[in-house]
C-alpha positions, 0 to 999 in steps of 0.5 A: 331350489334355493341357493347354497350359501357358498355361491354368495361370493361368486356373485358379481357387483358385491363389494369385496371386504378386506377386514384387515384394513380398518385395523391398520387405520386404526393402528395408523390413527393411535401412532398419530396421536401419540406423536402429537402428544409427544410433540406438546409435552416437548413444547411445553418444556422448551416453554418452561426453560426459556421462562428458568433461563430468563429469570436466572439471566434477570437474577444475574443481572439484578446480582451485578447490580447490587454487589461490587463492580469487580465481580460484576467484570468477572461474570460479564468477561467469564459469559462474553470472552472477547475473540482477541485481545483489546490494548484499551481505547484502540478497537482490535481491528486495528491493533494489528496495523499499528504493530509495524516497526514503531511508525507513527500512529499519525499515519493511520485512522481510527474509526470515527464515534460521532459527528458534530454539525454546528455545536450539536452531536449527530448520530454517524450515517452508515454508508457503503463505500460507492462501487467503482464503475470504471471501465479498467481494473487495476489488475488489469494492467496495460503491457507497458506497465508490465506487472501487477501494481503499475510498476513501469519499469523503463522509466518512460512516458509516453504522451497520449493525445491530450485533445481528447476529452473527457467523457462528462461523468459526475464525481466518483465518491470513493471510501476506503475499501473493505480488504477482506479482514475487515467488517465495514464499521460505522462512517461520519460524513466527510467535510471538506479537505479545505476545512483541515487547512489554514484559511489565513496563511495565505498559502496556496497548496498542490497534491495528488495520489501516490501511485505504485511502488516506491521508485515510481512514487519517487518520479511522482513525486518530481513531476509533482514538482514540476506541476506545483513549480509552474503554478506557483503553488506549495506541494503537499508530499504524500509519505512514501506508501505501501504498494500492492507488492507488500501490503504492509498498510504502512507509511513514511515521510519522504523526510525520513529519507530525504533532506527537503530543508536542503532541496528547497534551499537549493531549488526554490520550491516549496513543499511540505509533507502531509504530517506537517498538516495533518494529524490523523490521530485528531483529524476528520474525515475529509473528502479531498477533490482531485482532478481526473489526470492520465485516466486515472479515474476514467480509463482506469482505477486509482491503484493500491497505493492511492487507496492505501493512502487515502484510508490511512490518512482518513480521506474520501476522494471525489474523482472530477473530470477536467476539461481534458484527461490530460497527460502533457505537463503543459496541458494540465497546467494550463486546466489548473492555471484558471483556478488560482484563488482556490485553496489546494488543488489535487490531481489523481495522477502524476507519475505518468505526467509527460515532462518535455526533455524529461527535465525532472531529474535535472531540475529537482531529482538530483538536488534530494540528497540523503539525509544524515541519518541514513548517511550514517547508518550506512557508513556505520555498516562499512566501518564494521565490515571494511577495512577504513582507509586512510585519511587523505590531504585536500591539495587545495585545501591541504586539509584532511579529509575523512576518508572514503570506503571504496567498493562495487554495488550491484543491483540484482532484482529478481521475484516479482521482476522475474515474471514480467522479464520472462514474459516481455524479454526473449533471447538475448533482449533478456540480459537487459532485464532478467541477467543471470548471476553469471553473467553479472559475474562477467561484468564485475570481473570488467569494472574490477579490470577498468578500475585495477589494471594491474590486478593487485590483489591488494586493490581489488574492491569488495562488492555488495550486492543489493537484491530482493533475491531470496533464493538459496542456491542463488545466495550461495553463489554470491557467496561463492563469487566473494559478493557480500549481499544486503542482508537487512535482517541482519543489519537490523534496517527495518528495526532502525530506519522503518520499513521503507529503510531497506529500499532506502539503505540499498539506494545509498549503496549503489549512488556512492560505489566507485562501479555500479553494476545494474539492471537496464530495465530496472526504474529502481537501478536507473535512479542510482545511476542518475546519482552516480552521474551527478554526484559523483561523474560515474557511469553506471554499467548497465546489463 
């Protein structure tokens, strides 16, 4: 009997058929070629903008060819708006660095546009400033020096071992460093730092890094002395620098502050500044050799200050090991005694030279006197706020004799000073770093005692305090003791003597108080009692 037509789908190995699925192919198919055609139509566009926008941008160019050069600026400056303002032939990198109370434009670099080796023009070489591979970074500083900056705050250094050598290294090549504000810019290659001196002056010169802050460059400064003295050599004096506390990229000339004519005069050294030599402005780059001294290049990194100065003056510095890494004054003079016919010689480190019996004040320290400018600047400020006293007879003389202001001087530091007290000063050890306002108050009250043992109102002494205080609650209890405190915004320092003038100007305070009142662990308050002793056979009242 033949079989039914319906038991056809119950038979097995027939494949099952699923009509549905060849239009969902189908459909599928038709989507994939509709986005393909989209896709070329959307090509073919981009196409034929481009091609519009290239020819308007050629008629453009061709149109400010042909018409006048006024509106030829017009459309280039209306397409491509400058970020900042430009001042000229200054980039605008640096305009910023030379807003910063009228110093010298000398003091800082312009970047370089060309080279020229033997009469003819080279193209600038595009190099990367070296990285430092030291085995210490700057911010890893020792708990001698106590906070951020290098700053060492007791005045002392400690002798290392000077028999230990130096690890044999070739020169390091340090450039300036990039600060994070700043693109890497096209360099020249560096000629030699002895090519920007006189070869037939005859005279043989010393230099070095500046280091930290500005009482620290001060000593650097006199152990720089101490070093050139014994060679025999004049000392170029780099400008007193800004350090990691302000960043201010700024510099002055010691002169600015500090009489030199009248310190040669007095003590026969030679020296001259780093602007008596050097006019950045027309300079060259130049690569300046220093030789490796208290680690400084080994053991550690040049500091903020050095590389401050070594970017604003237009200077590469190739670090180079000694025969020892030495500290002692007397070692590193005699590293440097066999190279007496070389031009200038320059040591990467000075402050923490160890000068025997610490002579350096004695020998050069008290013999820098103030200049008049800053004298006067002074005496102007006590004219206006002090009562002038009168005119008095020299007995041996008997002639008069201008008279003088009397008055207190306290040091207060605190800010950045606070946090390296707090952390290596507890309990009672704390006074002699970190005293409170009170407490100072108590001192005054001592020296005001010592001074008027009578207590006559009428010659009780004014009191000036000198501070980088900034806290209100602290500025009106000064107030509130009858203190005065050194306002330099007030008294328009910064306006009139520089950035550097406020340091200066408290300096001159504390070294012609009839009392002083400072900080024991403080190198800034230590110079101001060295004055006070030799200038005027004061002792200074340390907390």
């Amino acid at each position: 009997m033949p079989s039914s037509p319906k038991s056809a789908k119950y038979t097995l190995g027939l494949p099952a058929r699923y009509p549905s699925t060849a239009r969902r192919c189908h459909v599928q198919r038709r989507i994939l070629f509709l986005l393909a055609i989209a896709l070329l139509v959307s090509s073919g566009s981009m196409f034929i903008l481009h091609i519009a926008t290239a020819s308007f941008g050629q008629s453009s160019s061709l149109s400010c060819r042909t018409s006048s050069s006024e509106e030829c600026s017009t459309l280039v400056s209306s397409r491509w708006k400058p970020d900042r303002e430009d001042d000229g032939d200054t980039p605008s990198r640096y305009q910023n660095l030379f807003r910063n109370h009228d110093r010298p434009r000398a003091a800082l670099p312009h970047p370089a546009e060309k080279v020229v080796v033997d009469g003819q023009e080279q193209r600038p070489v595009v190099q990367r400033p070296p990285s430092l591979t030291q085995p210490l970074e700057q911010n890893q500083v020792d708990q001698k020096e106590g906070v951020p900056g290098g700053q060492d705050f007791n005045g002392s250094n400690d002798p290392t071992n000077d028999a230990q050598q130096s690890p044999p290294a070739t020169p390091v090549n340090i450039n300036s460093e990039n600060d994070g504000d700043e693109v890497l810019e096209e360099e020249i290659i560096a000629r030699p730092f002895e090519d920007s001196l006189d070869p037939n002056d005859g005279t043989k010169y010393l230099t070095y890094l500046p280091y930290a802050g500005i009482t620290n460059q001060f000593y650097g400064m006199l152990r720089g002395m101490e070093v050139a003295k014994a060679l025999g050599r004049t000392l170029i004096i780099p400008p007193i620098t800004a350090s990691s506390h302000d960043k201010s990229k700024q510099n002055q000339p010691w002169s600015k502050f500090l009489n030199l004519a009248k310190f040669s005069e007095l003590t026969g050294t030679k020296v001259v500044e780093f602007h008596q030599l050097r006019d950045v402005d027309q300079a060259e780059l130049n690569e300046i050799k220093c030789g490796i001294t208290c680690g400084f290049g080994s053991k550690r990194t040049i500091d903020f200050t050095a590389k401050g100065f070594l970017k604003q003056w237009k200077l590469n510095v190739a670090l180079e090991a000694l025969p020892q890494d030495a500290t002692k004054l007397e070692t590193i003079t005699s590293l440097l005694s066999p190279r007496a016919e070389e031009k200038y010689l320059c040591i990467s480190n000075t402050y923490k030279i160890a000068v025997q019996d610490k002579s350096e004040w004695e020998r050069f320290g008290q013999h820098l006197h103030f200049t008049e400018e800053l004298e006067s600047f002074v005496q102007e400020f006590l004219d206006m706020n002090l009562v002038k006293p009168e005119a008095v007879i020299d007995p041996m003389t008997q002639q008069e004799v201008a008279p003088e202001h009397k008055y207190l001087a306290i040091h207060v530091r605190r800010g950045d000073f606070a946090t390296y007290c707090e952390g290596n000063f507890k309990g009672p050890k704390l006074i002699h770093c970190l005293p409170s306002t009170e407490q100072i108050a108590e001192r005054i009250d001592q020296v005001q005692a010592k001074l008027n043992p009578a207590m006559d109102p009428s010659k009780v002494l004014p009191v000036f305090v000198a501070t980088n205080e900034g806290r209100p609650e602290e500025l009106r209890k000064f107030a509130e003791l009858g203190w005065r405190y050194l306002d330099h915004s007030q008294m328009g320092t910064v306006e009139k003597l520089g950035v550097f003038g406020p340091m200066m100007v408290d300096q001159v305070f504390m070294a012609h108080a009839q009392g002083l009142v400072g900080i024991q662990m403080s190198t800034f308050s230590r110079v101001g009692a060295l004055r006070q002793r030799d200038w005027h056979d004061r002792l200074v009242e340390y907390m």
